[in-house]
PASETOR-350471 format. One record per residue: residue number from 1; x, z, y of N, C-alpha, C in turn; residue in one letter. Coordinates in nm, 4 decimals, decimal comma. Atoms other than C-alpha are relative to their C-alpha. Layout:
 pos      n.u      n.w      n.v     ca.u     ca.w     ca.v      c.u      c.w      c.v code
 NUM        X        Z        Y        X        Z        Y        X        Z        Y    a
...
This chain:
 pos      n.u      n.w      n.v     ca.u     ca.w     ca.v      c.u      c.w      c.v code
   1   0,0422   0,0286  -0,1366  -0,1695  -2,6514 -10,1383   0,0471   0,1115   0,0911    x
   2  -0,0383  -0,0832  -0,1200  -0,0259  -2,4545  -9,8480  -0,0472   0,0500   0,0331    x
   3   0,0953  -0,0285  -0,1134  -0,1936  -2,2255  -9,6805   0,0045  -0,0179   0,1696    x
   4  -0,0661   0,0817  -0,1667  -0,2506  -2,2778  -9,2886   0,0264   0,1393   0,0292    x
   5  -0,0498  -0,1376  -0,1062  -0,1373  -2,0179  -9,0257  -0,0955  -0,0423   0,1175    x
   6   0,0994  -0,0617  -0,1590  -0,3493  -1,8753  -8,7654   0,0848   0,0375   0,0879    x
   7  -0,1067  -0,0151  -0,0842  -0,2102  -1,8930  -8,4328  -0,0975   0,0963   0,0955    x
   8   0,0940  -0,0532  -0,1737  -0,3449  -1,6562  -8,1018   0,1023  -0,0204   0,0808    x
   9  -0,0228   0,0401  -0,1275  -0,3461  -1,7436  -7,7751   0,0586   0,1299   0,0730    x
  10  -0,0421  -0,1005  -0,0818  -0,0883  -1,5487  -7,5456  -0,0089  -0,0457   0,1003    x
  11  -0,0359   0,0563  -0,0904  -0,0902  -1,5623  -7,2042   0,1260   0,0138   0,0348    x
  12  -0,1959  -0,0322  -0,0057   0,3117  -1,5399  -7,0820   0,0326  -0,0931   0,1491    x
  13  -0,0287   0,0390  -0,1359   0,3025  -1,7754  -6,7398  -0,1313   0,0197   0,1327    x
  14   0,0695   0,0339  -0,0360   0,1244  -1,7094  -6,4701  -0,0581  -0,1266   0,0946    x
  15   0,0179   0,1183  -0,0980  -0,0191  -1,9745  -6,2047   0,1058   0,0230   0,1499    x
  16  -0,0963   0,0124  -0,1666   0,2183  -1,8694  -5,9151   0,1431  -0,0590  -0,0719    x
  17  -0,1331   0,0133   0,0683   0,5350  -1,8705  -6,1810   0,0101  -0,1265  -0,0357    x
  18   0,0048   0,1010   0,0217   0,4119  -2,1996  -6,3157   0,0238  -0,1337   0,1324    x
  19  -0,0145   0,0941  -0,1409   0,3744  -2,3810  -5,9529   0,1542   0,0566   0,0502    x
  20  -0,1022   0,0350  -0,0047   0,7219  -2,2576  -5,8947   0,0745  -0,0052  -0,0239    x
  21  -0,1024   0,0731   0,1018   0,9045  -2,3405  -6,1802  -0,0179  -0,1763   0,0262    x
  22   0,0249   0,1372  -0,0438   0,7763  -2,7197  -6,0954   0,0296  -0,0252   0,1382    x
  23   0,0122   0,0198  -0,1294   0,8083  -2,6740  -5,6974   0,1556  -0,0338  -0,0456    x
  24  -0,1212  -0,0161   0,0072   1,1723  -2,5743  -5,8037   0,0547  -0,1338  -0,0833    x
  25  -0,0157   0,1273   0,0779   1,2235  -2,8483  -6,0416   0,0311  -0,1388   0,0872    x
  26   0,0443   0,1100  -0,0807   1,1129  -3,1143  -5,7794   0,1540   0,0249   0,1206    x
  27  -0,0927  -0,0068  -0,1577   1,2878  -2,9691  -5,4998   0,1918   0,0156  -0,0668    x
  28  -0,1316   0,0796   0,0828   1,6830  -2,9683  -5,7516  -0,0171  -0,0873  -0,0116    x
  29  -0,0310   0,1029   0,0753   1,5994  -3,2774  -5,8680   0,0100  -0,1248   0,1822    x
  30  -0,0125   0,0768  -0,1290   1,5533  -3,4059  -5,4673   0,1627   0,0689   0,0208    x
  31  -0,1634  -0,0636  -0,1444   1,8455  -3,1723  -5,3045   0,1573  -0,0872  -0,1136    x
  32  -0,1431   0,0168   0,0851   2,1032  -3,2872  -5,6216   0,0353  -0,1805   0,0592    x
  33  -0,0047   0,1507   0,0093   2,0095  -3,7168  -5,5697   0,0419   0,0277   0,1643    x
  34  -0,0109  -0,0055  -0,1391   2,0120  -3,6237  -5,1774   0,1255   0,0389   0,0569    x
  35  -0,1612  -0,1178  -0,0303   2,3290  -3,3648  -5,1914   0,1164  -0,1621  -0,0569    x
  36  -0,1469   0,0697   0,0256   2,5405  -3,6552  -5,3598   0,0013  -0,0959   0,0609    x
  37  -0,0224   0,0627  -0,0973   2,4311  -3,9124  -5,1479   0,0946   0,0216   0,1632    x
  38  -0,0647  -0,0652  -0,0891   2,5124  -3,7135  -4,8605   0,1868  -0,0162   0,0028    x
  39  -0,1645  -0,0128   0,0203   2,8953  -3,6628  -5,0001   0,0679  -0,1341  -0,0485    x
  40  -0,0467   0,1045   0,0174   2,9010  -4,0006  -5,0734  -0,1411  -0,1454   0,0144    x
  41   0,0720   0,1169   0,0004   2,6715  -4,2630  -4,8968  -0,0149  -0,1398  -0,0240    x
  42  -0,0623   0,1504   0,0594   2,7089  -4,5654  -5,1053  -0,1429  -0,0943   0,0012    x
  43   0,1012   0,0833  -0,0497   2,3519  -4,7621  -4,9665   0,0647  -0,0692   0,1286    x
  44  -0,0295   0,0986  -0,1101   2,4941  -4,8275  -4,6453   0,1315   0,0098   0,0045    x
  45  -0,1569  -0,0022   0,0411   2,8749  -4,9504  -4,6347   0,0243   0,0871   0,1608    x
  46  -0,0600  -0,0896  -0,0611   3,1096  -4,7961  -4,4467   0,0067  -0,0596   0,1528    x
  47  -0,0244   0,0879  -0,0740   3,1459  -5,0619  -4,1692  -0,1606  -0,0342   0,0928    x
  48   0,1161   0,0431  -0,1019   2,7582  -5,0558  -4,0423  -0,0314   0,1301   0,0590    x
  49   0,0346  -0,0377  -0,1272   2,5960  -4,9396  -3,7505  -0,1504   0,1088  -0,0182    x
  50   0,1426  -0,0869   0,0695   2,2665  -4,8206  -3,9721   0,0126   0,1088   0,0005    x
  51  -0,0228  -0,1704  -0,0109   2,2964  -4,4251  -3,9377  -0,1533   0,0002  -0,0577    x
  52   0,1620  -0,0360   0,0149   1,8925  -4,4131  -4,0218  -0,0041   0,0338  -0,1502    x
  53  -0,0288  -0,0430   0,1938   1,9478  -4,4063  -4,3986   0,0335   0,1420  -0,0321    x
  54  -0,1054  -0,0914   0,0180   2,1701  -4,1407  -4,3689  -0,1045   0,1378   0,0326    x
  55   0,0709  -0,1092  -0,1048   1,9445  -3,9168  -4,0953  -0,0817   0,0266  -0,1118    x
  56   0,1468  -0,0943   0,0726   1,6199  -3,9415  -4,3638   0,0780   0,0587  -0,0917    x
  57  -0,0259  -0,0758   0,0999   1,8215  -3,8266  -4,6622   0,0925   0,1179   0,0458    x
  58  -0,0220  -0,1171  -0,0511   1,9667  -3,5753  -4,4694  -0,1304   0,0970   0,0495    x
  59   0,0655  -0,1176  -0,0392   1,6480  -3,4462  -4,3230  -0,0395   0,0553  -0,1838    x
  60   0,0669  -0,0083   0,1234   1,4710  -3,4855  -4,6916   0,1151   0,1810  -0,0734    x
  61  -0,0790  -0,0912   0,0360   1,8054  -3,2542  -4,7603  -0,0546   0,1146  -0,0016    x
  62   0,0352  -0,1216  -0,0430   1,7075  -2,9828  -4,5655  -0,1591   0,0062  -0,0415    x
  63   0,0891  -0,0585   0,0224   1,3493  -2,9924  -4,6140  -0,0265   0,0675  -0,1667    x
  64   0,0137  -0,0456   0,1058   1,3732  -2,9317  -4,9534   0,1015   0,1010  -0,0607    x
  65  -0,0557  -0,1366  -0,0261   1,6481  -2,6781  -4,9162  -0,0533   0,1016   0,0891    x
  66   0,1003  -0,0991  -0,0472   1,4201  -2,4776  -4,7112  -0,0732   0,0826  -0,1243    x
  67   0,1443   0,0069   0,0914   1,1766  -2,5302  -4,9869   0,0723   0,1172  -0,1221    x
  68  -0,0087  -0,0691   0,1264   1,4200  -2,3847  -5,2618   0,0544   0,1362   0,0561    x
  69   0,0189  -0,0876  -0,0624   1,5080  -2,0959  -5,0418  -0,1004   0,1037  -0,0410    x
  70   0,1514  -0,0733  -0,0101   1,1679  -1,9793  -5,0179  -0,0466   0,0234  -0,0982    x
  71   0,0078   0,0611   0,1520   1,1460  -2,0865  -5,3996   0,0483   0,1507  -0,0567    x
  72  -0,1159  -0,1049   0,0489   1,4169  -1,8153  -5,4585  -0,0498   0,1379   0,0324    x
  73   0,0817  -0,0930  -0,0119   1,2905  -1,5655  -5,2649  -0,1495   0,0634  -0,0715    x
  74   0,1453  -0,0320   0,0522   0,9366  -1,5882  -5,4008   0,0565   0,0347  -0,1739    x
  75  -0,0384   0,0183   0,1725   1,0686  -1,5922  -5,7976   0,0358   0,1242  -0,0178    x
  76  -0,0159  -0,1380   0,0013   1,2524  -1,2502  -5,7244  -0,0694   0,0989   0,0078    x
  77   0,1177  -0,0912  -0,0090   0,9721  -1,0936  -5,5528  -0,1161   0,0211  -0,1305    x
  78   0,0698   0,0122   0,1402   0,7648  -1,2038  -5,8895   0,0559   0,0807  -0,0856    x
  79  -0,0543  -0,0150   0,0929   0,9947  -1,0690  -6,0928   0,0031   0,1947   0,0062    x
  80  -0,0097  -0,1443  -0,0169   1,0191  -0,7265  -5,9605  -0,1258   0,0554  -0,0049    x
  81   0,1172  -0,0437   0,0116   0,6681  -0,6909  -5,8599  -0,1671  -0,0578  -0,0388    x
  82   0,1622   0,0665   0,0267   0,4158  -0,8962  -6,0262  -0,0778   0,0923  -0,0803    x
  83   0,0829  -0,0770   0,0669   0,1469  -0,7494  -6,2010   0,0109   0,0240  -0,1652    x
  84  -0,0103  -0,0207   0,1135   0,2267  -0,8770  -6,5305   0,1523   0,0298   0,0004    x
  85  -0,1024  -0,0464   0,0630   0,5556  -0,7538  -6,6807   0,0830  -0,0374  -0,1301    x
  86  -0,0534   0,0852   0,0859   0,6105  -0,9877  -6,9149   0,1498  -0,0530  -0,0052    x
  87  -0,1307   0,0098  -0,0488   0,9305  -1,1133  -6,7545   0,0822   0,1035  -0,0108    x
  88  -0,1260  -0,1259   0,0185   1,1244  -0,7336  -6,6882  -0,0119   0,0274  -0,1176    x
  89   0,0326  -0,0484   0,1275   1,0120  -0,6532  -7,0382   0,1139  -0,0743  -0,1340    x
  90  -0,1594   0,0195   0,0914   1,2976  -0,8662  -7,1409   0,1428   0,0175   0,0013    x
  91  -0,1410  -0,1393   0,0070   1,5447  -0,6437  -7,0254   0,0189   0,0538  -0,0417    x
  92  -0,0436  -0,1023   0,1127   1,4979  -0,4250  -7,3118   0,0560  -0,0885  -0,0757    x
  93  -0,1138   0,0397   0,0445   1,6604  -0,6553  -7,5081   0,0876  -0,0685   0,0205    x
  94  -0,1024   0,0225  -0,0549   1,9214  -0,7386  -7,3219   0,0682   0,1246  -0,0243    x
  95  -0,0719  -0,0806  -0,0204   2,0345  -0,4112  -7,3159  -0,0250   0,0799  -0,1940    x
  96   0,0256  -0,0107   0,1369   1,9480  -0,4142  -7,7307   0,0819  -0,0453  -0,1085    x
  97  -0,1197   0,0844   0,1612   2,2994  -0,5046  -7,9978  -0,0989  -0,0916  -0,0792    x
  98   0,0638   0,1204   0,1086   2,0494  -0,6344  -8,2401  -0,1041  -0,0891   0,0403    x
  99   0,0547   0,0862  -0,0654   1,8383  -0,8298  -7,9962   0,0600  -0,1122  -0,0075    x
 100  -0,1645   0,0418   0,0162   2,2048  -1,0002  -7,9493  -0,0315  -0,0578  -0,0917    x
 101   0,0089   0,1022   0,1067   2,2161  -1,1215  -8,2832  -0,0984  -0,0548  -0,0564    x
 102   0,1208   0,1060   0,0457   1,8855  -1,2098  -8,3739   0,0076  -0,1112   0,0960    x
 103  -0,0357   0,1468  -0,0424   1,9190  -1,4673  -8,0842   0,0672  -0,0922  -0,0811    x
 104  -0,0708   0,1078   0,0627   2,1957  -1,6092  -8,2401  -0,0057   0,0171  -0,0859    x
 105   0,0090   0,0399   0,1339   2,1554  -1,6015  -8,5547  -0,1455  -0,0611  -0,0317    x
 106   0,1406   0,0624   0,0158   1,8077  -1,7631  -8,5192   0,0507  -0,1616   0,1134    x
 107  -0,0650   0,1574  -0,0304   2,0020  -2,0739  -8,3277   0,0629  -0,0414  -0,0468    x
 108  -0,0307   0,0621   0,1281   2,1717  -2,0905  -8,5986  -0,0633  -0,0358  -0,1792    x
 109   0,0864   0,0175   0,1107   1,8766  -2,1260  -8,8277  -0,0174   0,1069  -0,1146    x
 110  -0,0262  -0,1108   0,0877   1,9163  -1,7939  -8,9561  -0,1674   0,1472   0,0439    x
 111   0,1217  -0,1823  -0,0456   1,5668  -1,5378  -8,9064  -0,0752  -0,0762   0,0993    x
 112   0,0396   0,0308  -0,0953   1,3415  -1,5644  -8,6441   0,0260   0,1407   0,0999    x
 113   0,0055  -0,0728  -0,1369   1,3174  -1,4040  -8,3031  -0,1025   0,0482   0,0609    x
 114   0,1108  -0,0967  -0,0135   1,1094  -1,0879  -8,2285   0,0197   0,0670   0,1527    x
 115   0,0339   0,0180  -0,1583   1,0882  -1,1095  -7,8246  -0,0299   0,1562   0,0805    x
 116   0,0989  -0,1106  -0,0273   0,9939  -0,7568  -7,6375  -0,0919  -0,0725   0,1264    x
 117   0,0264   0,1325  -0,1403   0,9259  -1,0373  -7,3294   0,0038  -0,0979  -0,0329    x
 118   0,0455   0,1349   0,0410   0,8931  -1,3608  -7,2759   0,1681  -0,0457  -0,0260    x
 119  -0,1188   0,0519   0,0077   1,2651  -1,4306  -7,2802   0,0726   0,0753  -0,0888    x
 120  -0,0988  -0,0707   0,0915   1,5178  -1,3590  -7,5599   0,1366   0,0386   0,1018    x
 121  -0,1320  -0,0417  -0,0964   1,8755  -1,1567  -7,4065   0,0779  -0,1060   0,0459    x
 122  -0,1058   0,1187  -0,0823   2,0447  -1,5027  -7,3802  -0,0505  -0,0788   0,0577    x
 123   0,0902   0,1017  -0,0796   1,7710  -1,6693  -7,2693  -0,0280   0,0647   0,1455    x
 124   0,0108  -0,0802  -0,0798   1,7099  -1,3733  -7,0008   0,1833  -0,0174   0,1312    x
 125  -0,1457   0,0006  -0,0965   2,1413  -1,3665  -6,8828   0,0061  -0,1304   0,0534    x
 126  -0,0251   0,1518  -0,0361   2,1109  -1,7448  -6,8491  -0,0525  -0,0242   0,1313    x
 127   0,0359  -0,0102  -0,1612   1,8217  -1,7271  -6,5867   0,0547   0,0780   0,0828    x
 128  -0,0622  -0,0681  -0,0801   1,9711  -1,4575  -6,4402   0,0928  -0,0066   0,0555    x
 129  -0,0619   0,0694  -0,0243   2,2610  -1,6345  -6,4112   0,0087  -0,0944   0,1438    x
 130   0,0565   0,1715  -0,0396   2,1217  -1,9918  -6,2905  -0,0686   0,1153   0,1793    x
 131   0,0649  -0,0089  -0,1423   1,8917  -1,7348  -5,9898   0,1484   0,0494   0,0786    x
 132  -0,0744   0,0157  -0,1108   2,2255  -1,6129  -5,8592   0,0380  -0,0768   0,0385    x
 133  -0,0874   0,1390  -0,0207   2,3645  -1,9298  -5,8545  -0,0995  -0,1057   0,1172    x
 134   0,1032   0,0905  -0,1004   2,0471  -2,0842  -5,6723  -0,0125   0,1605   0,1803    x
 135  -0,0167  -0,1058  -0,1594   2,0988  -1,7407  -5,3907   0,1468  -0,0553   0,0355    x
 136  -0,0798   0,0355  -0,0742   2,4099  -1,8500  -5,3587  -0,0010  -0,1517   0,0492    x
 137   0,0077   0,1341  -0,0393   2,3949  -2,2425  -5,3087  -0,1052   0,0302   0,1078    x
 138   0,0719   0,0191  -0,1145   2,1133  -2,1319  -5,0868   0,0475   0,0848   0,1424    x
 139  -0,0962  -0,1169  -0,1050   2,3559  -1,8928  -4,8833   0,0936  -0,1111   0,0462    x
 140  -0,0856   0,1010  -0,0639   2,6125  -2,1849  -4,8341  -0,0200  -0,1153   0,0494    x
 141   0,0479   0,1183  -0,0562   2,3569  -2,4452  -4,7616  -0,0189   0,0590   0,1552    x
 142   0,0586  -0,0396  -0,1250   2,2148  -2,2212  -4,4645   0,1154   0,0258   0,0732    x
 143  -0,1427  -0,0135  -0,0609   2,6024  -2,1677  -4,3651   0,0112  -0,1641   0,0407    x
 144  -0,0144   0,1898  -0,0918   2,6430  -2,5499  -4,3116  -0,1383  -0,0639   0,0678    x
 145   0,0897  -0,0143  -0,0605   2,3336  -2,5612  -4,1920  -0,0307   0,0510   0,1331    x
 146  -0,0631  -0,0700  -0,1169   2,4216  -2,3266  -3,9432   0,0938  -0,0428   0,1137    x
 147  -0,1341   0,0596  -0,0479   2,7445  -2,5044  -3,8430  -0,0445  -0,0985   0,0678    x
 148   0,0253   0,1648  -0,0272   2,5658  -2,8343  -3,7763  -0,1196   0,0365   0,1047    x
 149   0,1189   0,0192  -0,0985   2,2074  -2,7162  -3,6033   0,0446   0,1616   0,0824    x
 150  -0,0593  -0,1363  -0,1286   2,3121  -2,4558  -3,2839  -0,1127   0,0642   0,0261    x
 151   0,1485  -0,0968  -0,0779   1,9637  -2,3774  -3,1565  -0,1061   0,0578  -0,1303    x
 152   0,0962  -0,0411   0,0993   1,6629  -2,2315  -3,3196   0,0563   0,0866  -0,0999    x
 153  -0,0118  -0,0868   0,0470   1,7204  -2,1102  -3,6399   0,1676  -0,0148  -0,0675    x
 154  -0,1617   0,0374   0,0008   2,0804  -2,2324  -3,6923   0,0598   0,0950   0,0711    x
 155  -0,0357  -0,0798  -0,1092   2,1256  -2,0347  -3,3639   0,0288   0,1508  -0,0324    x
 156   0,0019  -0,1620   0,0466   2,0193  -1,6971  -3,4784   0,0364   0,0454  -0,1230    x
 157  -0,1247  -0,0445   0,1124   2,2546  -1,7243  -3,8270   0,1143  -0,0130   0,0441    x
 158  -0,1567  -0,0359  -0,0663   2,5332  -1,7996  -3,6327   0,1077   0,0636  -0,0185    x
 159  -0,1308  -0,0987   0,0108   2,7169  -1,4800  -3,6255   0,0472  -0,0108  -0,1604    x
 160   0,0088  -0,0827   0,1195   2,6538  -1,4028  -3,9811   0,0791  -0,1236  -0,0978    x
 161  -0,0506   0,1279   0,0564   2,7329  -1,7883  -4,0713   0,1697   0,0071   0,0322    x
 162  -0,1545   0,0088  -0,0427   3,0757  -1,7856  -3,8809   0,0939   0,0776  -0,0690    x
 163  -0,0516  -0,0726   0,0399   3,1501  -1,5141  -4,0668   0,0512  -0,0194  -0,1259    x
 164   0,0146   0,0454   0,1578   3,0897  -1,6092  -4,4252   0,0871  -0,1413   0,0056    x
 165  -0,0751   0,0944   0,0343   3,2525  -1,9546  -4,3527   0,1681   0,0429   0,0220    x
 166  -0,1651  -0,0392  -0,0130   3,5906  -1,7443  -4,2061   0,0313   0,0418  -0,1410    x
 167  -0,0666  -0,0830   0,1228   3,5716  -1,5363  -4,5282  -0,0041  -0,1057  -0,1382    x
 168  -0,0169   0,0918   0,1449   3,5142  -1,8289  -4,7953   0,1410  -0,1037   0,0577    x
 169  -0,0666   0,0947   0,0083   3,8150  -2,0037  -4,6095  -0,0310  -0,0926   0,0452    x
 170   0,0022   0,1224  -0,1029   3,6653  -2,2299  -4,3536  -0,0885  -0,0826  -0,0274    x
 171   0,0814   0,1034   0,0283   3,4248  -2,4849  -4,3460  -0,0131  -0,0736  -0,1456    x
 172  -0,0542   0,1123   0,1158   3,5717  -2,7331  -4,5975  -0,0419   0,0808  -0,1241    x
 173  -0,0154  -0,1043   0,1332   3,5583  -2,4556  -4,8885  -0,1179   0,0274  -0,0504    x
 174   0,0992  -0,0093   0,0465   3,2119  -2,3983  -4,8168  -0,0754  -0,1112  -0,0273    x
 175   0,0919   0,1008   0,0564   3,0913  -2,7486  -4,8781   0,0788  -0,0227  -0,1384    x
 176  -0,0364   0,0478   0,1481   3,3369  -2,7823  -5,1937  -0,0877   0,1652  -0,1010    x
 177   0,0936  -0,1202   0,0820   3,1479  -2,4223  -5,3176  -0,0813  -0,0851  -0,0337    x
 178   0,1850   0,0453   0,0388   2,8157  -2,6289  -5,2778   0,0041  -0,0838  -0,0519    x
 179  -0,0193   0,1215   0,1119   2,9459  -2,9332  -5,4562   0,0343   0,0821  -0,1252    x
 180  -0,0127  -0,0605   0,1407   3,0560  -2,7235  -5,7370  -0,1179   0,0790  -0,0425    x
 181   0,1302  -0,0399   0,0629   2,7591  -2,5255  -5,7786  -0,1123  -0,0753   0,0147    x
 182   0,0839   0,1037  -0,0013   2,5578  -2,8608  -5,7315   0,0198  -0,0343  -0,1790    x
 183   0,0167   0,0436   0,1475   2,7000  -2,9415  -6,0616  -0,0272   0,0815  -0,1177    x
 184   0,0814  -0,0925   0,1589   2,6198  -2,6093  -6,2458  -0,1109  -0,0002  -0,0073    x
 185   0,1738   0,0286   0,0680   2,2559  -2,6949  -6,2099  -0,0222  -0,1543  -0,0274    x
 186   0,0697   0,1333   0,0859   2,2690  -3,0414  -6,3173   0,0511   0,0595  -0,1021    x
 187   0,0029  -0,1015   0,1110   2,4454  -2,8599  -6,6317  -0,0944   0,0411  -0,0797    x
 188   0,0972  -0,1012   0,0181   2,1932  -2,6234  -6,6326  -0,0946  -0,0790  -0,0401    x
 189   0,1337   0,0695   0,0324   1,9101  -2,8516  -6,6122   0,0198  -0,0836  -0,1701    x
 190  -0,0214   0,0945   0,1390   2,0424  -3,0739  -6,9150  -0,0130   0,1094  -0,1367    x
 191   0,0005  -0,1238   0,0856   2,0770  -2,7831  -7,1083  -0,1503   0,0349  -0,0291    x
 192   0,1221  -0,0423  -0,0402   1,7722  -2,6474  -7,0182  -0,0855  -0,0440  -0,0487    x
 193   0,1073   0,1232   0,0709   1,5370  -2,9497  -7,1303   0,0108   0,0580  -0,0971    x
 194  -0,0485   0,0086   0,1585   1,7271  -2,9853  -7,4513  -0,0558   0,1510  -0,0690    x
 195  -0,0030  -0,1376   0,0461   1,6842  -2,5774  -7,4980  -0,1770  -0,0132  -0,0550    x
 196   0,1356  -0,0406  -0,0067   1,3255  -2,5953  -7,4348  -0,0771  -0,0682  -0,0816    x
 197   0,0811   0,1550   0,1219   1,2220  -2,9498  -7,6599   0,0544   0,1011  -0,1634    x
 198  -0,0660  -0,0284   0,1695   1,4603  -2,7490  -7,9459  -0,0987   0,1208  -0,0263    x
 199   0,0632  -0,1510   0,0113   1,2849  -2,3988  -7,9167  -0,0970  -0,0424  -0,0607    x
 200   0,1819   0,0497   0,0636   0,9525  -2,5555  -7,9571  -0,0443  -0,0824  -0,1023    x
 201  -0,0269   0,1072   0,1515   1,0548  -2,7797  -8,2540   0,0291   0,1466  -0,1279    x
 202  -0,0066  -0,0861   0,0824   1,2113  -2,4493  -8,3950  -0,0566   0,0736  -0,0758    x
 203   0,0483  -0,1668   0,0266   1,0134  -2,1326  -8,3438  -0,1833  -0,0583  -0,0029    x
 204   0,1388   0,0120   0,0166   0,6535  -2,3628  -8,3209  -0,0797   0,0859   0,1299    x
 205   0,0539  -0,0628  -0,1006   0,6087  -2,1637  -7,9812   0,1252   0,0355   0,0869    x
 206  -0,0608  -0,0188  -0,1196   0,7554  -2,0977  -7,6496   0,0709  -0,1450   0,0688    x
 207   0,0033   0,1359  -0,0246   0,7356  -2,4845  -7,6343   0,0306  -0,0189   0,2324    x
 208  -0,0353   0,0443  -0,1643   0,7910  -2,6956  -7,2710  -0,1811   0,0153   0,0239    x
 209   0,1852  -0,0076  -0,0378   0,3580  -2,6795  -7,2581  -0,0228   0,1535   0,0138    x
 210  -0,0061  -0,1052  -0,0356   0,3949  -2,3137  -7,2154  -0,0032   0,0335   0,1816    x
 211  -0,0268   0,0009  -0,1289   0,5113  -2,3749  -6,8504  -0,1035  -0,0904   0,1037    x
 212   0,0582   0,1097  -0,0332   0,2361  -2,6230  -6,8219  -0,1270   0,1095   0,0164    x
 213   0,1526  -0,0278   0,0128  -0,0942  -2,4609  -6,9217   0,0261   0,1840  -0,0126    x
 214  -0,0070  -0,1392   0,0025   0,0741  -2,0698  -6,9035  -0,0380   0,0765  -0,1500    x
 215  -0,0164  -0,0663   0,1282  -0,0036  -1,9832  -7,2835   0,0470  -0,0611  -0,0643    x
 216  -0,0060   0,0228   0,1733   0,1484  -1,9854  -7,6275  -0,0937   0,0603  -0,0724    x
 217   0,1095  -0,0368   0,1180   0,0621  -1,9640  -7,9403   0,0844   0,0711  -0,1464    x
 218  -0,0980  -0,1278   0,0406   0,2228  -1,6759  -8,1465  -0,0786  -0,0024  -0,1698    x
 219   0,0876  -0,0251   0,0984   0,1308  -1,6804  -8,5414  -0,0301   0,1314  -0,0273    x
 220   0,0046  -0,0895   0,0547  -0,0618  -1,4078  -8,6459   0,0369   0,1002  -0,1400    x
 221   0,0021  -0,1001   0,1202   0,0256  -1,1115  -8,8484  -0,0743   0,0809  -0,1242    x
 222   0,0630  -0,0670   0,0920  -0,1234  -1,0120  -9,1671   0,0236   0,1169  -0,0842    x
């Protein structure tokens, strides 16, 4: 007969990180269905007079590019200065050779994976990755953003916008940037799932209900 394993309760998300890993979620999974409409409105043909279609999934655009903005900002500020430390704490192994291979060699079914944080080094470069990639898509949205609304707050990026679209090469360049990094987070996201259903099949912890209810469940050591 087997014996069982005793698990304890960690905590590892808190309630701000959890509401916006889901805000963020919501608001990609709107701006990506909204962003490709946009570059290609295939509801209303080309030949009608309807513009109204167009206007809501354009505002819906922006409001929820606001949203991941603010998303972005707030996630950094967490990261640097939240209380818990769970998150920077997996910068030591990042900057750890044999951190390195225990990742991979534990995705290849080889050992398990002894964490100093909540994120293993490839799991850590990946987000780190994915947040520049969401500062920048949110740097070239507020550039066309800019281009299109004059007053308010369109108005007062202006300079800084005109600038960034001379130096990426003009308008055009910066909406093919934002179509291309539209598609490294659908990528990302597919990945992402899959990573998170496999982990929690693997390792028996750091499951997708982690992000839900903010703890795992870590077996104890005897």
């Amino acid at each position: 007969m087997a014996a069982s394993i005793a698990y304890k309760q960690v905590k590892v998300f808190s309630a701000a990180i959890r509401i916006f890993h889901w805000l963020r979620a919501l608001a990609i999974a709107i701006l990506v269905a909204t962003g490709l409409y946009i570059s290609w409105p295939y509801v209303v043909g080309a030949d009608s007079t309807d513009v109204l279609v167009q206007g809501w999934i354009r505002f819906a655009h922006l409001v929820f590019g606001f949203v991941l903005c603010a998303i972005t900002l707030a996630r950094a500020y967490l990261f640097f200065f939240s209380k818990s430390d769970i998150e920077r704490r997996s910068f030591k192994d990042v900057m750890c050779f044999k951190s390195w291979i225990a990742q991979i060699k534990s995705y290849l079914w080889m050992g398990h994976l002894n964490k100093a944080g909540v994120y293993g080094p490839l799991q850590f470069m990946t987000y780190f990755a994915i947040s520049v990639m969401a500062g920048l898509i949110c740097i070239t949205g507020l550039v066309l953003y800019a281009n299109v609304y004059h007053d308010g707050l369109g108005g007062a990026m202006w300079s800084s916008a005109a600038w960034l679209t001379e130096a990426m090469g003009g308008l055009a360049m910066v909406r093919i940037w934002h179509h291309y990094m539209t598609w490294v987070f659908i990528i990302f996201v597919v990945i992402h799932v899959y990573m998170a259903v496999w982990y929690g099949l693997r390792f028996k912890h750091n499951a997708v209900d982690a992000i839900v209810s903010g703890y795992d469940y870590h077996p104890e050591k005897h």
